[in-house]
Backbone as CSV, one residue per row, in Angstrom:
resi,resn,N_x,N_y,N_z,CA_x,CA_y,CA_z,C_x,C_y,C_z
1,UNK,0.827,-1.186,0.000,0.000,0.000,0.000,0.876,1.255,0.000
2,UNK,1.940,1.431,1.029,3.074,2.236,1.263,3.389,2.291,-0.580
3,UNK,4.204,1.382,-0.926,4.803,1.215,-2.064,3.773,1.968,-3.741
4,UNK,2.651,1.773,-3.405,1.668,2.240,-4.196,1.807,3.857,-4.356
5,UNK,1.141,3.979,-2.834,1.212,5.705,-2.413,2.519,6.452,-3.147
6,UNK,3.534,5.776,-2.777,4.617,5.950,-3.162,5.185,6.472,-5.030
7,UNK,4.712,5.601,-5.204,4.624,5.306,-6.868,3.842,6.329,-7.370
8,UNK,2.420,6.709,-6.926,1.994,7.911,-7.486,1.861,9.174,-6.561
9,UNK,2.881,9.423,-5.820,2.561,10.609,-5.177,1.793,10.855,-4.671
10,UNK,1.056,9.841,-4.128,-0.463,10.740,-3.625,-0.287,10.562,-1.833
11,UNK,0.393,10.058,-1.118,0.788,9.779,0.069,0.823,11.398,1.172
12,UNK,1.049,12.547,0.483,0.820,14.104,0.673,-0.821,14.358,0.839
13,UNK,-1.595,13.345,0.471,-3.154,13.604,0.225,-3.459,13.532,1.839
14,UNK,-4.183,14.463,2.310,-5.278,14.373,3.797,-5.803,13.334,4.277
15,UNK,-6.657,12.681,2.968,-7.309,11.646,3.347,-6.767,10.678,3.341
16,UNK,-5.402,10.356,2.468,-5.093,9.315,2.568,-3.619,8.655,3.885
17,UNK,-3.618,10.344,4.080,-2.448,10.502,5.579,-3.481,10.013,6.627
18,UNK,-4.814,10.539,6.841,-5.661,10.213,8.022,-5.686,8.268,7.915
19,UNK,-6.228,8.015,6.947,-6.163,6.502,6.924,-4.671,5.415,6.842
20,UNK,-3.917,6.266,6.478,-2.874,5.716,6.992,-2.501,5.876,8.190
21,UNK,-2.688,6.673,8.794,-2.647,6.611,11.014,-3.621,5.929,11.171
22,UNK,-4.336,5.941,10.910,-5.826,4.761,11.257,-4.639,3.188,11.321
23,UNK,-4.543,2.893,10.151,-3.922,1.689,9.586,-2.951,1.805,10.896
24,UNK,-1.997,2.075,11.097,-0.526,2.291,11.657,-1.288,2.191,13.339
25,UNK,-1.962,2.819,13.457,-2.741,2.814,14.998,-3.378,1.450,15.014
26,UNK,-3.964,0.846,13.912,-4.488,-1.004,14.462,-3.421,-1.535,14.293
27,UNK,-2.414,-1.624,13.369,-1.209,-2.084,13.160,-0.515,-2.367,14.809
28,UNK,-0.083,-1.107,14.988,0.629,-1.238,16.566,0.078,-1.815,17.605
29,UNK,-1.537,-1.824,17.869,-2.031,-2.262,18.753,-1.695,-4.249,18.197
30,UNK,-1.962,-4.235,17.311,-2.011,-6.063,17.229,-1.054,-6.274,17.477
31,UNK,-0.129,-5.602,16.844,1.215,-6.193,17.093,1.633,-6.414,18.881
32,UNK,1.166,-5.109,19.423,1.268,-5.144,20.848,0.708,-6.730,21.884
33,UNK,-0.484,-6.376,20.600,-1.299,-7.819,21.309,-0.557,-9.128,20.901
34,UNK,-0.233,-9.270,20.152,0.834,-10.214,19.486,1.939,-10.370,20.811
35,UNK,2.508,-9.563,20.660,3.819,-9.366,21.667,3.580,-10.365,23.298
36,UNK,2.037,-9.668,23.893,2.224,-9.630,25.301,1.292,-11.300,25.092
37,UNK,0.713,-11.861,23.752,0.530,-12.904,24.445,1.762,-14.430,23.769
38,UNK,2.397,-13.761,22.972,3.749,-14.662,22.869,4.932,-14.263,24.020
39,UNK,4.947,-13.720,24.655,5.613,-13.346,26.027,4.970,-14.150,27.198
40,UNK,3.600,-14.019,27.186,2.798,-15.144,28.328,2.821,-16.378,28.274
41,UNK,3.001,-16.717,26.667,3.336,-18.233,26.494,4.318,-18.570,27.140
42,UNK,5.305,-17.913,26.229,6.497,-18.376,27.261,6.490,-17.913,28.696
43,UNK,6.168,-17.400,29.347,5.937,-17.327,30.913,5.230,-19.013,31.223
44,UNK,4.238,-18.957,30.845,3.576,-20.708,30.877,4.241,-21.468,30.819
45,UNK,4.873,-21.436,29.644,5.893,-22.437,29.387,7.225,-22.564,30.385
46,UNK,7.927,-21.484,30.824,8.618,-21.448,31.826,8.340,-22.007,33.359
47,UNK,7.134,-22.110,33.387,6.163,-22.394,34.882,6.027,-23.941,34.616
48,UNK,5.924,-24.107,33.394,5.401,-25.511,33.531,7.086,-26.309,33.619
49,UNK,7.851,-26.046,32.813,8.825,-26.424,32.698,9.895,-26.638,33.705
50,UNK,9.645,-25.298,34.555,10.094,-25.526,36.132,9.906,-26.622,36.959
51,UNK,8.400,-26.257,36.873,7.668,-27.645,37.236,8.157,-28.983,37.562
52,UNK,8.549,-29.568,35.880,9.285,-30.156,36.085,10.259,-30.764,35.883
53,UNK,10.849,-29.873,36.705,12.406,-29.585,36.646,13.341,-30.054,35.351
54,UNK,12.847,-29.030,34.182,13.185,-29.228,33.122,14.483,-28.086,32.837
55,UNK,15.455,-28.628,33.432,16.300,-27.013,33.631,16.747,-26.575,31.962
56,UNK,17.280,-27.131,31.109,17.703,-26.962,29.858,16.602,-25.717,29.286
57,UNK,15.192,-26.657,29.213,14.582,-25.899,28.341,14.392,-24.385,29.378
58,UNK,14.238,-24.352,30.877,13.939,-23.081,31.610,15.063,-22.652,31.247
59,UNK,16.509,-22.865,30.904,17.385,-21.945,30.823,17.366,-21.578,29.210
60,UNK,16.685,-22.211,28.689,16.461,-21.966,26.783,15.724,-20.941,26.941
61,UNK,14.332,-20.475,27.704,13.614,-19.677,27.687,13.763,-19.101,28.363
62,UNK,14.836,-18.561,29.245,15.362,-17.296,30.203,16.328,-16.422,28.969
63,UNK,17.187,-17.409,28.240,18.229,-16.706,27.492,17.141,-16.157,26.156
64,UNK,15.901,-16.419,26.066,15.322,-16.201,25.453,14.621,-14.922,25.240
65,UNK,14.283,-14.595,26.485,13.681,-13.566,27.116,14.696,-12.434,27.583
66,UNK,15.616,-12.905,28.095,17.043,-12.068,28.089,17.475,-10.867,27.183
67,UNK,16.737,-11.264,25.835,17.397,-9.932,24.329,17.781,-11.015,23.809
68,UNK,18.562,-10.053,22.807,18.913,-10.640,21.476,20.116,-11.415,21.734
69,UNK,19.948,-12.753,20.876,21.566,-13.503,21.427,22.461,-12.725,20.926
70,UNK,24.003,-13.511,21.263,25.270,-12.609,21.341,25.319,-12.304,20.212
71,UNK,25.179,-13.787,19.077,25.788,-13.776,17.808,25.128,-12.590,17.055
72,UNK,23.627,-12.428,17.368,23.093,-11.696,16.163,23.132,-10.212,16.985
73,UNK,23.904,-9.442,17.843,23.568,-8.182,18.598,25.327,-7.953,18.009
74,UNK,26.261,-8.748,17.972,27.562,-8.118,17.230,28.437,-8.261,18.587
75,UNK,27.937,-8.276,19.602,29.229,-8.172,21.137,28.949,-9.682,21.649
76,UNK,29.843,-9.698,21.679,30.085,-11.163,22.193,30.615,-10.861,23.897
77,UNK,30.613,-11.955,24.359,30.985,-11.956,26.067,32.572,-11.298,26.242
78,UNK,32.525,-10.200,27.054,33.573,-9.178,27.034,34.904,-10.300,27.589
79,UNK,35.958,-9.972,27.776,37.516,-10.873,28.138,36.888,-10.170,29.716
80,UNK,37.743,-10.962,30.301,37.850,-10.661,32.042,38.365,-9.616,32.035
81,UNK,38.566,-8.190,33.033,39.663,-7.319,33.176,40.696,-8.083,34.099
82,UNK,41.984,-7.737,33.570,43.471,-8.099,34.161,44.126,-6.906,34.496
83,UNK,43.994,-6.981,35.908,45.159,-6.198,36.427,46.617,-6.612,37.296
84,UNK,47.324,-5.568,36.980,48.696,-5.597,37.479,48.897,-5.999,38.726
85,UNK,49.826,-6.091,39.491,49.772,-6.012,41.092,49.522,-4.954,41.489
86,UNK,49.884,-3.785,40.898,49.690,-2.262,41.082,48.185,-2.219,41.223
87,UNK,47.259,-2.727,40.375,46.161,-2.815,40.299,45.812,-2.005,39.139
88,UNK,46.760,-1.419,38.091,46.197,-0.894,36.962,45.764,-2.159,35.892
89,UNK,45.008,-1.987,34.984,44.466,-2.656,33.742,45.174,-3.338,32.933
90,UNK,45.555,-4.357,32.739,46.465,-4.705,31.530,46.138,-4.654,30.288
91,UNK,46.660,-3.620,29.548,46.381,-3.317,27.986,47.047,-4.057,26.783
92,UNK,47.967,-5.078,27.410,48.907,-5.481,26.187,48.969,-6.746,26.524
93,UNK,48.748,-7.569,25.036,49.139,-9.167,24.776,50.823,-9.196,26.185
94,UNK,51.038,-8.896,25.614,52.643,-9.080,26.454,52.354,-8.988,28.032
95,UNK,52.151,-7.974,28.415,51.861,-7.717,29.774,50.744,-8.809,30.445
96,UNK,49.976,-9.140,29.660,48.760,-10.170,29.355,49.575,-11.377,29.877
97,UNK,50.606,-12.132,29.159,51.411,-13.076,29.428,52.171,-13.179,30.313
98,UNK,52.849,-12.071,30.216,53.809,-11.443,32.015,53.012,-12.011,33.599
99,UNK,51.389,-11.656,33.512,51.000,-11.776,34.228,50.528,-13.024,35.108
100,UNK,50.483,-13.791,33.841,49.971,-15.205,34.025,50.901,-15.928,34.051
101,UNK,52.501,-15.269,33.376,53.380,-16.469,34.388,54.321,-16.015,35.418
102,UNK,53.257,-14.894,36.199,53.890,-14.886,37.478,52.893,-15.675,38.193
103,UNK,51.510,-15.681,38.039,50.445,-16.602,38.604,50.686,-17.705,38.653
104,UNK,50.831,-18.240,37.168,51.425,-19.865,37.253,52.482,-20.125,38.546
105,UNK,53.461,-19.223,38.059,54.399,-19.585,38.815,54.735,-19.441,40.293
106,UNK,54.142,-18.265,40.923,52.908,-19.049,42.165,52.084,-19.756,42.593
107,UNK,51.562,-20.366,41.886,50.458,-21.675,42.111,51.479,-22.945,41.915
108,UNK,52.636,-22.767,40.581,53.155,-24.111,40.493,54.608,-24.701,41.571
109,UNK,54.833,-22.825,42.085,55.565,-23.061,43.214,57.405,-22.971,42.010
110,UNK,57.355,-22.513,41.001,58.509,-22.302,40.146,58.521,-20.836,40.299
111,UNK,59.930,-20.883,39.400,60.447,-19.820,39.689,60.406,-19.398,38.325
112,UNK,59.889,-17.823,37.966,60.146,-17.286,36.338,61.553,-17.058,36.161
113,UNK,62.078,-18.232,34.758,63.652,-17.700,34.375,62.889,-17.393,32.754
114,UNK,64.353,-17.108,31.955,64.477,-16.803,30.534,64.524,-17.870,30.249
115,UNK,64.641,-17.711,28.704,64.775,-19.515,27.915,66.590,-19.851,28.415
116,UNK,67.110,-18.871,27.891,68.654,-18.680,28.568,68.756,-19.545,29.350
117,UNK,68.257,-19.266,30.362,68.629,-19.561,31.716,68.075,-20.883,31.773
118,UNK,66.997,-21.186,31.384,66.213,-22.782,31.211,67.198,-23.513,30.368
119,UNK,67.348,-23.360,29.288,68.468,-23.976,28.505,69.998,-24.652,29.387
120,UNK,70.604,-23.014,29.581,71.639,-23.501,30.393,71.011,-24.666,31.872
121,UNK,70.091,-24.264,32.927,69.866,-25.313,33.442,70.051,-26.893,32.670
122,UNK,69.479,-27.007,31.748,69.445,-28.597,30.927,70.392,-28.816,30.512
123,UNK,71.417,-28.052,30.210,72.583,-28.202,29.578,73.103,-29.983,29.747
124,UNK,73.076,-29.744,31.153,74.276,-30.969,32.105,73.232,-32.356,31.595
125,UNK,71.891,-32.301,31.431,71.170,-33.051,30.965,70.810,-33.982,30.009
126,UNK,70.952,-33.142,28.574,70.787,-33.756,27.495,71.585,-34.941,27.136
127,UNK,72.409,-35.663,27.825,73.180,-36.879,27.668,72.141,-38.041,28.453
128,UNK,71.509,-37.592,29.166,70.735,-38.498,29.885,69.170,-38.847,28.764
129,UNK,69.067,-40.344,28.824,67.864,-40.361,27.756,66.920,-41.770,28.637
C-alpha cells in the first residue's frame, strides 16, 4: 500500500495521511497484542517447565527472554579485566602473558627464568635419555 502511495505521489493527500494513522494505529495495537501474548506463552511455558524440573529448556527460555543472542547483537561476552599487582588494567598481549606467568608460577611453586637460563639449566642433561 506504502509502495503504491509511493509510486503515485499521492501519500501528501489528507485523506489518505488520516487513513494511513488509522492503519498504523491497528497495526501497533495487534502487534502489541501479538507481543504480550507470545511473552505469556512463554511465561507458561517457563512455569510448567520448572515444574518439572526441566532445567535446559527453563534456561532456553530465560536466554530467550534475556534480548537478542550474542551472535546476532555483534558483542560477544567481554575478556575478564586483568590487572597488574599495582592494580592498573592490563592493555597489552605481552603484559597479558607477564601476568599469568607470574600466577602460574605461584600456584606451580617455580620460579620465572628466561629460555637462557632454562636452557643452560638442561645443559648438564641432554646426555641423559
Amino acid at each position: 500500500m506504502l509502495d503504491d502511495g509511493r509510486a503515485q505521489g499521492c501519500l501528501q493527500d489528507a485523506d489518505i495521511k488520516h487513513e494511513l494513522r488509522g492503519l498504523e494505529k491497528l497495526v501497533r495495537e495487534r502487534a502489541q497484542e501479538d507481543q504480550s501474548l507470545f511473552y505469556a506463552h512463554l511465561v507458561d511455558q517457563l512455569a510448567q517447565d520448572g515444574a518439572l524440573h526441566d532445567f535446559r529448556s527453563v534456561y532456553q527460555l530465560l536466554s530467550r527472554l534475556g534480548g537478542r543472542p550474542r551472535h546476532k547483537s555483534g558483542s560477544g561476552r567481554p575478556l575478564p579485566l586483568l590487572k597488574d599487582p599495582t592494580g592498573k588494567p592490563i592493555t597489552s598481549f605481552l603484559q597479558q602473558q607477564r601476568l599469568w606467568l607470574r600466577q602460574f608460577a605461584e600456584v606451580e611453586g617455580a620460579l620465572p627464568m628466561t629460555r637462557e637460563a632454562l636452557r643452560g639449566s638442561h645443559a648438564g642433561l641432554r646426555g641423559i635419555a
